[in-house]
Backbone bond lengths (Angstrom), bond angles and torsions (degrees), N, CA, C in turn:
res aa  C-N    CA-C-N  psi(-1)  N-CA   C-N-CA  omega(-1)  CA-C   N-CA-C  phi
1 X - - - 1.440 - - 1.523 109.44 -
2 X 1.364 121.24 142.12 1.240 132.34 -174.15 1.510 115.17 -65.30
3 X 1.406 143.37 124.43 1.529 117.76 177.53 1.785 94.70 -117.76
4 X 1.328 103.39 -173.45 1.506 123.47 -160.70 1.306 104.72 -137.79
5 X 0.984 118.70 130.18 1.994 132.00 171.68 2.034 106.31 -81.31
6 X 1.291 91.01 114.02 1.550 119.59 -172.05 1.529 129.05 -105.88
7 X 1.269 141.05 99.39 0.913 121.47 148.77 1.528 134.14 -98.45
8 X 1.523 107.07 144.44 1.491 100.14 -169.64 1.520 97.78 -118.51
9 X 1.295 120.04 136.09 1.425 122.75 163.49 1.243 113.48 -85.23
10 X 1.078 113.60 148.64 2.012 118.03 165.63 1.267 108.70 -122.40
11 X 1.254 148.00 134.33 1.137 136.09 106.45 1.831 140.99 -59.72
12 X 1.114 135.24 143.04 1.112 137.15 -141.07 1.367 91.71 -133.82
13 X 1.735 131.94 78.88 1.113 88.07 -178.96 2.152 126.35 -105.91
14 X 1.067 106.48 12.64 1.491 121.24 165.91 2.206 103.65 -141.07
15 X 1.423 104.70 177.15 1.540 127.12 -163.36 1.265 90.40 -76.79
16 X 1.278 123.90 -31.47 1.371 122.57 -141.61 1.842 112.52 -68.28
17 X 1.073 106.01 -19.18 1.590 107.96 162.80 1.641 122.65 -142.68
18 X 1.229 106.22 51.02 1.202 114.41 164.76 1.719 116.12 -68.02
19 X 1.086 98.90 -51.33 1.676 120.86 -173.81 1.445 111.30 -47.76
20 X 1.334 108.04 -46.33 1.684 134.48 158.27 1.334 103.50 -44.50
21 X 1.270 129.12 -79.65 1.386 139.50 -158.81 1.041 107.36 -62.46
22 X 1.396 122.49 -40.48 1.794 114.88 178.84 1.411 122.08 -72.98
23 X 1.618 106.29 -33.05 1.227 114.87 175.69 1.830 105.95 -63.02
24 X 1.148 116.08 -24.79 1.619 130.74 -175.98 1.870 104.57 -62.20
25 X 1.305 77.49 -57.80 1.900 100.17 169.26 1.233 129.00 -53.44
26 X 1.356 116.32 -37.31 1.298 135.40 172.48 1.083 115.36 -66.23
27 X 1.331 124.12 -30.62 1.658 132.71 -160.62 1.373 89.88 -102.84
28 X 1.025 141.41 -30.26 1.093 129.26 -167.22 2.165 118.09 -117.53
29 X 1.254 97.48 10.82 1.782 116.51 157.35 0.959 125.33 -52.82
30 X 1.229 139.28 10.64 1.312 134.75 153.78 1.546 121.38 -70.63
31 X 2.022 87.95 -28.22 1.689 73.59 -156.00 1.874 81.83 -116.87
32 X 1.035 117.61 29.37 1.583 108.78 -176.47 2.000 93.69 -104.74
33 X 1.303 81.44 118.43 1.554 103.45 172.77 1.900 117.15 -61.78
34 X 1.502 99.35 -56.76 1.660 100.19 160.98 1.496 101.86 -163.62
35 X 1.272 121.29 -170.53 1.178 143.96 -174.54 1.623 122.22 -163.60
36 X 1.184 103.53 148.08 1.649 122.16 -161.32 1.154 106.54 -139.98
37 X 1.738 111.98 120.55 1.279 107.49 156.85 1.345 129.22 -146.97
38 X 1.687 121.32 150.14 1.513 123.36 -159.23 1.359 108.32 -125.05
39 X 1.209 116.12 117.32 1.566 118.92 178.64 1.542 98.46 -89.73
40 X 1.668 125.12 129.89 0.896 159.33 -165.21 1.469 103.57 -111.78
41 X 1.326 116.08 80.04 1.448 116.20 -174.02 1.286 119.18 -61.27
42 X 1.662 123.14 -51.43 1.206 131.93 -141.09 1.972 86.48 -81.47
43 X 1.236 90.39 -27.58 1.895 80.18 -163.30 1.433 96.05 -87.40
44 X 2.010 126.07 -11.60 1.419 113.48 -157.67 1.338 149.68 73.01
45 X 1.776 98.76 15.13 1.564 118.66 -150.80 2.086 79.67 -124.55
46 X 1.317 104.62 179.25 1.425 131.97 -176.97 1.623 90.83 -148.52
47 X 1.831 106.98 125.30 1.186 113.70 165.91 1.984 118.16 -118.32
48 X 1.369 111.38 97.60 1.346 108.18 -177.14 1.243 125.56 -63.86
49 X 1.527 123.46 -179.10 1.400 106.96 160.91 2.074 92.14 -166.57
50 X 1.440 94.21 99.83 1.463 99.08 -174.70 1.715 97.48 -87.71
51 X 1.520 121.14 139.77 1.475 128.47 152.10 1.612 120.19 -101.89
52 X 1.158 97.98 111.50 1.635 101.25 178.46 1.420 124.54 -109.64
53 X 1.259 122.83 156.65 1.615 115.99 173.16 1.986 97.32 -147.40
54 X 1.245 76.30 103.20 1.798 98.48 -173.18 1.975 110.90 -134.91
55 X 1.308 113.13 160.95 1.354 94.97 -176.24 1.832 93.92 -74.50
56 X 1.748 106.16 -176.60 1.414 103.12 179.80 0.992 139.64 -91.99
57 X 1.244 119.56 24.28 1.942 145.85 178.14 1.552 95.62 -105.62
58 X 1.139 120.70 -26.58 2.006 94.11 172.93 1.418 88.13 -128.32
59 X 1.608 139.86 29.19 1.379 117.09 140.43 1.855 105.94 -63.24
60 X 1.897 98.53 -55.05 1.277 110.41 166.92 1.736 123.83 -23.72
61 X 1.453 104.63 -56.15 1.071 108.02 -153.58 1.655 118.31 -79.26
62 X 1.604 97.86 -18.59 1.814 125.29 173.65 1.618 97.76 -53.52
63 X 1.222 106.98 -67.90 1.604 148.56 -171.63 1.720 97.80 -42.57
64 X 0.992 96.41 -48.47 2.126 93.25 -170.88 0.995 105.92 -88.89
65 X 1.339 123.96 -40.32 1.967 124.39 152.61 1.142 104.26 -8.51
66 X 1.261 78.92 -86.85 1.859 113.33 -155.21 1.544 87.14 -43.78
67 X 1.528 128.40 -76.14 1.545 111.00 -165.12 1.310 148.98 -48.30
68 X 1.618 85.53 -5.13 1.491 107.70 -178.82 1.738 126.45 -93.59
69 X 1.647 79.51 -8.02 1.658 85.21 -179.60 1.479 112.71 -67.91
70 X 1.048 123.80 160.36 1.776 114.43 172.36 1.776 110.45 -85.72
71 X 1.325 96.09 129.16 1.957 103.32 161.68 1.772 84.89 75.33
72 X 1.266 122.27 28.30 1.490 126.20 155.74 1.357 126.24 -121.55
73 X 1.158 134.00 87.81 1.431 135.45 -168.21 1.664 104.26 -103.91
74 X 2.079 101.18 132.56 1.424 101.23 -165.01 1.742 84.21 -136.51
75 X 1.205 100.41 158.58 1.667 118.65 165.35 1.663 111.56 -125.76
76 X 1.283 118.22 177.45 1.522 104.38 171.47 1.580 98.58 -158.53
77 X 0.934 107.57 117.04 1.966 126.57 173.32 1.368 114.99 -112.78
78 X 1.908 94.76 113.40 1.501 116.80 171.98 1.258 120.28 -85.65
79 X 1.209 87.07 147.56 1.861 107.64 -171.38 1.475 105.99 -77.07
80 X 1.032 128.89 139.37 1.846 114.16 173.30 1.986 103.54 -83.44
81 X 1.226 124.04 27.71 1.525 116.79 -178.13 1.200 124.26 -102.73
């Protein structure tokens, strides 16, 4: 199956579903290339930055998770490669 080069941003902006999100992450580590993350003290926020290479039905499917969590805001930018 064909996969696609992904980045997804997160913002994090309260604790309240982190636990969620990693567990989200976890399930889906096979196909996550790396991940980055910056706690943003002064504002109180966590800014991620997952790279994935998965086909494009569970880049999708990471992606709608993730937006659904509460006080978690995600985007996702494809690679043309």
């Amino acid at each position: 199956m064909e996969t696609r080069i992904a980045q997804i941003g997160i913002i994090v902006e309260k604790g309240g579903s982190v636990e969620a999100m990693n567990q989200l992450l976890h399930t889906y580590g096979e196909y996550i290339v790396g991940r980055m993350g910056i706690p943003y003290r002064k504002r109180n926020i966590s800014v991620i930055s997952i790279i994935i290479d998965a086909p494009n039905d569970v880049i999708s499917a990471l992606s709608g998770k993730l937006g659904m969590l509460d006080h978690i805001k995600s985007k996702t930018l494809y690679a043309n490669v």
